[in-house]
C-alpha positions as CSV (number, residue, x, y, z in Angstrom):
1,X,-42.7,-193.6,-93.1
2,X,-45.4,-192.1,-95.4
3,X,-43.5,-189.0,-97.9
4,X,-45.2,-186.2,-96.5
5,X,-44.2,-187.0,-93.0
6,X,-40.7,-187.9,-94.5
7,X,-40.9,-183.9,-95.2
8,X,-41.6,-183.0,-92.2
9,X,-39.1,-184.8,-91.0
10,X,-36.3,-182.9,-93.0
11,X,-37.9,-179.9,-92.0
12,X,-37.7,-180.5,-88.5
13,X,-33.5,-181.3,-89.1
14,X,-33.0,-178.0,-90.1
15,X,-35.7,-175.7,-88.3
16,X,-35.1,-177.8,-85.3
17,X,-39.1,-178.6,-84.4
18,X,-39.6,-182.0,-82.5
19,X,-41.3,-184.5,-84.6
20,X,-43.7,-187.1,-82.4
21,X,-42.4,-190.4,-82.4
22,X,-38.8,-189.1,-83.5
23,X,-36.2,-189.4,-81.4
24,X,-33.4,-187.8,-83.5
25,X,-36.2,-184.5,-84.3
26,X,-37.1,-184.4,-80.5
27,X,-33.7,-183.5,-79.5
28,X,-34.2,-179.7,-80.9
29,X,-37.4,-180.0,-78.6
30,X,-38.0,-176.9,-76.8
31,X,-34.6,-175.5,-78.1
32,X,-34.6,-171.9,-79.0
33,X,-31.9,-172.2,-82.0
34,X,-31.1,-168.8,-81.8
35,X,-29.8,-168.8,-78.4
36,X,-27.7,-172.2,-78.7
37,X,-26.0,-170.8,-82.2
38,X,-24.9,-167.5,-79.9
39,X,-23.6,-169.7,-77.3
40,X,-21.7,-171.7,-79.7
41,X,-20.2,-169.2,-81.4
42,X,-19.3,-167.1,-78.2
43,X,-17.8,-170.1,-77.2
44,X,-15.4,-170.6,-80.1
45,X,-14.4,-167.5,-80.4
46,X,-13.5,-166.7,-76.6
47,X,-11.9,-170.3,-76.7
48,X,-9.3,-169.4,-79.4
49,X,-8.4,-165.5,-78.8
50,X,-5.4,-165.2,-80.6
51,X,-7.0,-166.3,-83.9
52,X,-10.0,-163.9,-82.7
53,X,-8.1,-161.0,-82.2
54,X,-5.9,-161.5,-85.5
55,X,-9.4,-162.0,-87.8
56,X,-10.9,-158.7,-86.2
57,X,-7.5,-157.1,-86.8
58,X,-7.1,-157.6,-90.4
59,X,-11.0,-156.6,-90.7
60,X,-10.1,-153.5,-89.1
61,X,-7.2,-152.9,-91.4
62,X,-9.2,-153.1,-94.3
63,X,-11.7,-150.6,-92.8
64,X,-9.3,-148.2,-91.6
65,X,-7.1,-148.3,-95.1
66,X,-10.3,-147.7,-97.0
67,X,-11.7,-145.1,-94.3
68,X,-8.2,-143.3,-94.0
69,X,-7.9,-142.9,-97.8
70,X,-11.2,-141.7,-98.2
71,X,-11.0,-139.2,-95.6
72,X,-7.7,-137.8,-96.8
73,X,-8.8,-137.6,-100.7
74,X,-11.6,-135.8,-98.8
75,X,-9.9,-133.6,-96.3
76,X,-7.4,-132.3,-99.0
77,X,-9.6,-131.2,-101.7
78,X,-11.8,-129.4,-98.9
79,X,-9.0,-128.1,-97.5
80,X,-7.4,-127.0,-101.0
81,X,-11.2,-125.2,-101.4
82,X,-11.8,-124.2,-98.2
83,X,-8.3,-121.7,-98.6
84,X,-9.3,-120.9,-102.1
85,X,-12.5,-119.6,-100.5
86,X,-10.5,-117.8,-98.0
87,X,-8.7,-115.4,-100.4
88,X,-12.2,-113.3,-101.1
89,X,-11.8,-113.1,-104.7
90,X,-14.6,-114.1,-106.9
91,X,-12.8,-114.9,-110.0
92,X,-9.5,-116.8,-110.5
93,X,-7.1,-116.4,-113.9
94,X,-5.2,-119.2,-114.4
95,X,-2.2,-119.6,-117.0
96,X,-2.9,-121.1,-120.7
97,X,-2.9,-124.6,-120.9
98,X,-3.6,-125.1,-117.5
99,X,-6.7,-127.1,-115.6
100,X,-8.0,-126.9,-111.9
101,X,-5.9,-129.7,-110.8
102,X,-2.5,-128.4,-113.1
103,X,0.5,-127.3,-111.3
104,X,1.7,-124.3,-110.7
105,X,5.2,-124.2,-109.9
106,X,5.7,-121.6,-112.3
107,X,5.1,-118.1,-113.5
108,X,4.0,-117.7,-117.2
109,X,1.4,-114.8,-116.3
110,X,2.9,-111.6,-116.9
111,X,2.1,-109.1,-114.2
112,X,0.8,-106.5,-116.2
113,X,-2.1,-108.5,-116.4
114,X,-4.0,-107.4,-112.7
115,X,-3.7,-104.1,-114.1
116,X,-5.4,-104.9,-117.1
117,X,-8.3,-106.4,-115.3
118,X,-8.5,-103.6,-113.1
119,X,-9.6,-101.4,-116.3
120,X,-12.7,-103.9,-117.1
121,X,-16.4,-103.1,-115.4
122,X,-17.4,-104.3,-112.3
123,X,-13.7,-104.9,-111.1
124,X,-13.0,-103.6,-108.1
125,X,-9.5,-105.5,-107.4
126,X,-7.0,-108.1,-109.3
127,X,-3.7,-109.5,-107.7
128,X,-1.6,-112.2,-108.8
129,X,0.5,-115.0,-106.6
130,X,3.6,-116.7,-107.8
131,X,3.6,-120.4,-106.6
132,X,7.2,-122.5,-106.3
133,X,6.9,-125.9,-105.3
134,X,8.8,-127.6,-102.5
135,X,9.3,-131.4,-101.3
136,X,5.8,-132.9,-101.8
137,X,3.2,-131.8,-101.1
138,X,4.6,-128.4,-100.1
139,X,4.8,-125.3,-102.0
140,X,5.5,-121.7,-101.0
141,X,3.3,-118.7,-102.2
142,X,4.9,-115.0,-103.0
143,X,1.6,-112.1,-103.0
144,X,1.4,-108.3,-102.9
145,X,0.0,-108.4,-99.2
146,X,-1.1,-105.0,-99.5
147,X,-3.6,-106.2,-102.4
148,X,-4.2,-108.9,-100.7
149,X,-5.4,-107.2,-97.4
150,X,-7.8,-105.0,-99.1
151,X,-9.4,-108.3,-100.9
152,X,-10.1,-110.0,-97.5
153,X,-9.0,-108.5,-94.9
154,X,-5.4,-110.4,-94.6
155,X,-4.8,-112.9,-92.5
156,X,-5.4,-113.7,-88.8
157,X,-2.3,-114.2,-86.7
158,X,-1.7,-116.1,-83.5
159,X,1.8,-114.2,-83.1
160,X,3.9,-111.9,-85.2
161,X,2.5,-110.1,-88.5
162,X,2.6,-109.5,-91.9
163,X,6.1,-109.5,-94.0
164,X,8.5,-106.3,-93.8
165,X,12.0,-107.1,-94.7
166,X,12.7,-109.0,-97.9
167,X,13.8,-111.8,-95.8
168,X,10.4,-112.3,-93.8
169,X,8.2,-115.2,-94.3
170,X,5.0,-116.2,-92.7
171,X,3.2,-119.6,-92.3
172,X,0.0,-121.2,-90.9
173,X,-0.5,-122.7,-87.4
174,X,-0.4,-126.4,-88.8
175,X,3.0,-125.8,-90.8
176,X,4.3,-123.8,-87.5
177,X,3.6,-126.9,-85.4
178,X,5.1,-129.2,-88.0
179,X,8.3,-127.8,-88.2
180,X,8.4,-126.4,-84.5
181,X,8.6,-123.2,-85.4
182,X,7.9,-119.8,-83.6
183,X,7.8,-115.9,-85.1
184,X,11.8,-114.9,-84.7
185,X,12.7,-118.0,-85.6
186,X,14.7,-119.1,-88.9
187,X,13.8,-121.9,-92.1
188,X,15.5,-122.6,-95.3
189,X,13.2,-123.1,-98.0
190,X,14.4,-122.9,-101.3
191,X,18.2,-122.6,-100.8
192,X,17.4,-119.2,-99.0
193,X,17.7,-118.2,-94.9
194,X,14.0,-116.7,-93.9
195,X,13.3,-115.1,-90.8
196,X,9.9,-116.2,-89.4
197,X,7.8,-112.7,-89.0
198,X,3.9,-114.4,-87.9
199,X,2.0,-117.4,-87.7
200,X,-1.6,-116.9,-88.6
201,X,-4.7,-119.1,-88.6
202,X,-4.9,-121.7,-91.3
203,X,-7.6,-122.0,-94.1
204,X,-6.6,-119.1,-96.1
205,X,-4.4,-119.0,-99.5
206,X,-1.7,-121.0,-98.1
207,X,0.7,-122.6,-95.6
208,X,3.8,-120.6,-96.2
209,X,3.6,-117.0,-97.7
210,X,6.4,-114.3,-99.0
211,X,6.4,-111.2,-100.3
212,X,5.8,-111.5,-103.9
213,X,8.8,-109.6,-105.4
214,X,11.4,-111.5,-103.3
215,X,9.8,-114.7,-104.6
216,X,9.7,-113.9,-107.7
217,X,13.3,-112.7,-108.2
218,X,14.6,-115.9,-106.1
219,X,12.7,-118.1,-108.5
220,X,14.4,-116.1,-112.0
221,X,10.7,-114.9,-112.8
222,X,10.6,-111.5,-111.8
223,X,7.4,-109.3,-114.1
224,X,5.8,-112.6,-113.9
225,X,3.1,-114.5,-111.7
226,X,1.6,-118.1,-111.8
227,X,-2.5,-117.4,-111.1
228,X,-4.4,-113.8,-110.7
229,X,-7.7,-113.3,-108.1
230,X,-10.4,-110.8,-109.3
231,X,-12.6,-109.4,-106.6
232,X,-15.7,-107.8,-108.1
233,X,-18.1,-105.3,-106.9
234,X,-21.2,-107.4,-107.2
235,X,-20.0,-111.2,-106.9
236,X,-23.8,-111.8,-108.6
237,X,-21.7,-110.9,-111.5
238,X,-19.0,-114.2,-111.7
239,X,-20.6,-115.8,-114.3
240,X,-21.1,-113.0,-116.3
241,X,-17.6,-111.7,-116.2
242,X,-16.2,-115.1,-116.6
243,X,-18.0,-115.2,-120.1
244,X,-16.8,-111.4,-120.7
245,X,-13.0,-112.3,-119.8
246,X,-13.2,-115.5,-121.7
247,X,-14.0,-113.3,-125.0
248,X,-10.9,-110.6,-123.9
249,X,-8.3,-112.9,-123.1
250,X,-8.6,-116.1,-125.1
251,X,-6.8,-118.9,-124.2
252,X,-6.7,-118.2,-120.3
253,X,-9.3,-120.7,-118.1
254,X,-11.1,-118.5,-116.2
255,X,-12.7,-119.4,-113.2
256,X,-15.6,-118.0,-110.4
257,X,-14.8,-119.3,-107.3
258,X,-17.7,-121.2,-106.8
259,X,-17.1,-123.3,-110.1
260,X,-13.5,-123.9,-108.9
261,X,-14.0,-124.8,-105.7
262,X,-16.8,-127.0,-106.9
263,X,-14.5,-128.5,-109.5
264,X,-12.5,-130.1,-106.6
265,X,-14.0,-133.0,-105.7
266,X,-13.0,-137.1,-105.5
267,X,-15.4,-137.7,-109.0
268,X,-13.9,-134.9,-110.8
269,X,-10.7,-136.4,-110.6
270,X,-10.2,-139.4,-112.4
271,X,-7.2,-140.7,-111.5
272,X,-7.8,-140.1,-107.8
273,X,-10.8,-141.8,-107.8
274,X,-9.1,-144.9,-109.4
275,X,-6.5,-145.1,-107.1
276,X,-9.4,-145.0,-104.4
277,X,-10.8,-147.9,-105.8
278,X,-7.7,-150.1,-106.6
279,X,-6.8,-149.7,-102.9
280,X,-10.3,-151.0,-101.6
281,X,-10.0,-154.0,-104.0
282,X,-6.8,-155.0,-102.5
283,X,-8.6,-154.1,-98.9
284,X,-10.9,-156.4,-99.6
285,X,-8.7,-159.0,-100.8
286,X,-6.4,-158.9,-97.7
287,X,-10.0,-159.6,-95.3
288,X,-11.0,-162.3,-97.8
289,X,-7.7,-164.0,-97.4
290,X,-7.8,-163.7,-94.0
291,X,-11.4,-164.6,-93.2
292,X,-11.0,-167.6,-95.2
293,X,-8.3,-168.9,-93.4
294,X,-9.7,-168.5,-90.0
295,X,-12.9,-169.8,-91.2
296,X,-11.1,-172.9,-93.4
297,X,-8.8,-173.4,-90.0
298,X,-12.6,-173.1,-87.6
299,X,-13.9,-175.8,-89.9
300,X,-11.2,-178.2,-89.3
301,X,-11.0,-178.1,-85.5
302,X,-14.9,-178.0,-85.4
303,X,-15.1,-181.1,-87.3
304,X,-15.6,-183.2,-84.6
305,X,-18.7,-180.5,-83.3
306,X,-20.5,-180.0,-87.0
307,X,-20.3,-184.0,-87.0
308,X,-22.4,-183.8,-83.8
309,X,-24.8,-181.5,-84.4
310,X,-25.6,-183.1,-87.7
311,X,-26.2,-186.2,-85.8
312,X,-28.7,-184.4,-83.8
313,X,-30.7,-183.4,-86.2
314,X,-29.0,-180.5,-87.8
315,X,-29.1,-179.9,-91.1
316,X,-27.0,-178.3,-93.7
317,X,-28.5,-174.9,-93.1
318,X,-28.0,-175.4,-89.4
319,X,-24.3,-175.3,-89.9
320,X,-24.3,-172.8,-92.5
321,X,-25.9,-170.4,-90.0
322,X,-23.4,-171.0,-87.4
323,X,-20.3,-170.0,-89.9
324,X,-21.9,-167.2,-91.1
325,X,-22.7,-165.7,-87.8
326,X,-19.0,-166.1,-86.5
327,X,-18.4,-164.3,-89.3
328,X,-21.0,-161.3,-89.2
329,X,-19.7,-160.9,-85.8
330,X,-16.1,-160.9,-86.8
331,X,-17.3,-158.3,-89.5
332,X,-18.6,-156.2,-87.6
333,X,-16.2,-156.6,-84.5
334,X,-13.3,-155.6,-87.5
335,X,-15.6,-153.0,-88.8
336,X,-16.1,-151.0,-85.2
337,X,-12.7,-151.4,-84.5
338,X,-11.3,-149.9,-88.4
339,X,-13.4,-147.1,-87.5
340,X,-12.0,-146.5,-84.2
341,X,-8.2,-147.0,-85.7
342,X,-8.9,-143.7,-88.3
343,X,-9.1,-141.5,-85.6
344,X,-6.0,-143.1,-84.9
345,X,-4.6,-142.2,-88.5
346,X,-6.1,-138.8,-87.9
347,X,-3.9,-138.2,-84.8
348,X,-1.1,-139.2,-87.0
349,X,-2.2,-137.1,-90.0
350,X,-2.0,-133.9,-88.2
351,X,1.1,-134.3,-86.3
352,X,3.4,-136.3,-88.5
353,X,1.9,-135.8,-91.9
354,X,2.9,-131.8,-93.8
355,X,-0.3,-129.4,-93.6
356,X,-1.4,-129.8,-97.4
357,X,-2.5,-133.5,-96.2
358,X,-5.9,-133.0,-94.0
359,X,-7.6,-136.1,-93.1
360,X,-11.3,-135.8,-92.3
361,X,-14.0,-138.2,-91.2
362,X,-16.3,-139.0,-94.0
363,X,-19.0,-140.4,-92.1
364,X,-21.1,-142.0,-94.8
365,X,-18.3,-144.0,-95.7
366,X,-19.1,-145.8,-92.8
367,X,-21.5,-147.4,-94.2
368,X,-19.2,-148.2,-97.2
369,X,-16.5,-149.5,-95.7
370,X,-18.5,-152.0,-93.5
371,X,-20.3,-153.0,-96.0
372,X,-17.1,-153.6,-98.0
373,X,-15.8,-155.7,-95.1
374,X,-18.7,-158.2,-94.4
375,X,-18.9,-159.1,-98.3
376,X,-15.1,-160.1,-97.9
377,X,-15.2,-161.5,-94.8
378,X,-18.7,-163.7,-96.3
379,X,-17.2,-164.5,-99.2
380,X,-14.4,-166.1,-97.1
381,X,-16.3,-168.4,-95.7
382,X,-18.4,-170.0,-98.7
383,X,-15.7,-172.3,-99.4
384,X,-15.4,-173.5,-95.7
385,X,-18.8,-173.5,-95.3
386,X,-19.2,-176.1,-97.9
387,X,-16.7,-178.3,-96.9
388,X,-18.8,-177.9,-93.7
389,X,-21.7,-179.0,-95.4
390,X,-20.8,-182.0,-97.1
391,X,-18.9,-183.5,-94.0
392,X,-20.2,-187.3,-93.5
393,X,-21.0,-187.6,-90.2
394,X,-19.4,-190.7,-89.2
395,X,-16.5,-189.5,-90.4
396,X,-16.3,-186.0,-88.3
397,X,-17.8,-188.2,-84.9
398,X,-14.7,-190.6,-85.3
399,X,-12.2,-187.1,-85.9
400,X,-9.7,-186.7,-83.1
């Protein structure tokens, strides 16, 4: 045979055209490639359903680990934000020392200090919170409701009403369901009996609220509070005071709302975002390991098959095109079914999981997270594939 129709030849292995006068190219004759590959790999994959089922689990795992971490990173900041927003304040005081994301289970702020801001121009309002944590990620929150009405307009309940004994405590629709608990009802926070006097609508301040004075002399801080809202006259004006307040109380981060609320997000928090990422490596890792096994196990009890089509007239590529279409599929089989599972998680989230915690579904992670999976699950099957590949065919026809 002359060299260029020794070419053509090779071609016609791989690409599967029929070569005149060939009998090994003209048995891809007429063949549409495509359509045989699908077969075959429908084939395999129906015939062994319990290896199936276990490869598009552990796809979906990794999707729905990577999804459900995203979404709650997600869900808490804007949650966090969206009841920051909620209070109506324009400006927040924080304590020295501290930063958006620092606790404050304490009091340092003395609260002659709303008073103070009261006196400055454009200030139409200043009241201060104390904060006491409870068992992560809870925390209770003591205010001057009467202050706080006037700021926003208070809060909106679903039964009962705003504190009036010393006793009375109020929380959020999500907490209430939580803890299965109604207004009239009792809860011991804090080494203290509290009556439950309203549940109101979340996304405002808080989860669990108290008066402010029977907070802070439960928690030993009384003349103290832990962060102070400023409501202005013309909210225009944030920036401006901010710089103004800076000058007149040195040493205090002082915040509009806009800049806080902006200031929590996933890339503004370092070690969050980390920990984002050092859970989607070992994702990954668990769908590699698991793709490659399948695949590596595939290869062995396909030996006999690859031998075959190789003596047919299929070439390396041929065979490489068939692995890596079982495994697309079982990509994006894993992937559709992670997707569905965080919904799952979400379920979970909001009946199981305390209030602070808020899942959401970031939808562009999508992408993300399948994308994530099929460069696993691909990378899984190079090393099969090659064992594939350099298979000698008498040697896979005479496999049993």
């Amino acid at each position: 045979m002359r060299e260029p129709e020794q070419d053509q030849y090779k071609r016609s292995r791989i690409s599967g055209a029929s070569f005149p006068g060939e009998g090994v190219g003209d048995a891809w004759s007429g063949i549409d490639l495509t359509t045989v590959l699908n077969k075959l790999i429908f084939a395999n994959l129906t015939h062994r359903p319990v290896r199936t089922l276990l490869s598009v689990l552990a796809i979906a795992v990794e999707v729905t680990m990577i999804l459900t971490l995203v979404g709650v990173s997600h869900g808490t900041l804007d949650s966090t934000a969206a009841r920051a927003r909620g209070v109506g304040a324009d400006l927040v005081v924080r304590p020295p020392n501290s930063t958006v994301m620092s606790s404050l289970s304490s009091a340092p702020i003395s609260d002659k200090l709303p008073a103070v801001l009261m006196q400055q121009p454009h200030v139409v309002l200043a009241t201060g919170t104390v904060i006491q944590g409870l068992t992560w990620p809870d925390s209770i929150t003591g205010l001057d409701f009467a202050a706080f009405n006037r700021m926003n307009g208070g809060f909106t309940y679903l039964s009962g009403g705003d504190p009036v004994n010393e006793n009375d405590i109020i929380v959020d629709q999500y907490y209430a369901q939580h803890k299965h608990l109604r207004v009239g009802g009792t809860l011991r926070l804090i080494n203290h009996d509290w009556k439950v006097a309203g549940v109101f609508e979340g996304g405002k301040l808080a989860n669990i609220c108290v008066k402010l004075t029977t907070l802070q002399e439960i928690t030993g801080s009384p003349g103290h509070l832990s962060q102070v809202y400023v409501k202005l006259d013309d909210p225009k004006l944030a920036d401006q005071m901010v710089d103004e307040l800076k000058a007149k109380l040195p040493g205090y981060p002082i915040y509009s709302m806009e800049e806080l609320t902006s200031m929590l997000s996933i890339n503004n928090i370092g070690m969050l975002k980390d920990f984002i990422w050092v859970v989607i490596t070992v994702a990954v890792i668990v769908g590699f390991i698991v793709v490659f096994l399948a695949m590596y196990t595939a290869v062995l009890e396909r030996t006999r098959e690859i031998g075959i089509l190789k003596a047919v007239g299929g070439g390396s590529w041929l065979v490489l095109d068939l692995l890596f279409r079982e495994t697309l599929l079982l990509a994006l089989m894993g992937t559709a079914v992670g997707i569905a599972l965080t919904y799952g998680t979400q379920w979970l989230m909001k009946h199981l999981v305390p209030p602070p915690l808020v899942q959401e579904t970031v939808y562009w992670w999508w992408l993300y997270a399948g994308g994530i999976a099929i460069v696993g699950a691909i990378l899984g099957v190079v090393v099969p594939g090659v064992k594939a590949v350099k298979q000698d065919v008498t040697e896979a026809l005479s496999y049993e």
